[in-house]
N, C-alpha and C positions, 0 to 999 in steps of 0.2 A: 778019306778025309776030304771034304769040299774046299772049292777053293775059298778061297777070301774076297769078299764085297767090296766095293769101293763104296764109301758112304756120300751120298752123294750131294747132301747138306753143303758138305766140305771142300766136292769137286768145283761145285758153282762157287765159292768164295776164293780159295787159292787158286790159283795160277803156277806152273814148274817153268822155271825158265830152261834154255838148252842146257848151262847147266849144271841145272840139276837145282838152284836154289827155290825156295819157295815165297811166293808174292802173294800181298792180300791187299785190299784196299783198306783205306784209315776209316775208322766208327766214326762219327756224328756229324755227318754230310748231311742228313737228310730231314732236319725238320729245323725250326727255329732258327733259320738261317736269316732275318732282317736282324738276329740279337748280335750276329756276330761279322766280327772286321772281317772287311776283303780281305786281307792275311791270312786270318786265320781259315776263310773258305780254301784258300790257292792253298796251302799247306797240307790243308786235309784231303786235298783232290788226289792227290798224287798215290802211288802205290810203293808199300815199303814190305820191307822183307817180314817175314813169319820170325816172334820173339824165338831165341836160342833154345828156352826151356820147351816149346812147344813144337818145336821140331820132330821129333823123335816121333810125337804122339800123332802129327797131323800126317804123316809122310805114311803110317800105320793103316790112318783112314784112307787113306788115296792110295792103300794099297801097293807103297814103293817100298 
């Protein structure tokens, strides 16, 4: 049996911290940004954990 792939899609958006939790950055940084408050840009810059339901499945791709 082969081994298993790391999908690599997935490699470049999450991040494992030591550990062991999973980081991603927040969606909608990157265009239409004169539409939206300073707040809401510093909000969305930051890096938050991977949803509870999608854990299981992303940890799968990245091969842990």
């Amino acid at each position: 049996m082969p081994k298993n792939k790391t999908h690599k899609g997935t490699a470049k958006r999450v991040r494992t911290t030591g550990s062991g939790k999973l980081m991603r950055q927040q969606a909608g940084l990157r265009h239409r940004l004169e539409v939206k408050s300073r707040k809401e840009k510093r909000d969305l810059s930051g890096v938050v954990d991977v949803a509870k339901p999608d854990v299981k499945r992303v940890k799968k791709l990245l091969g842990r």
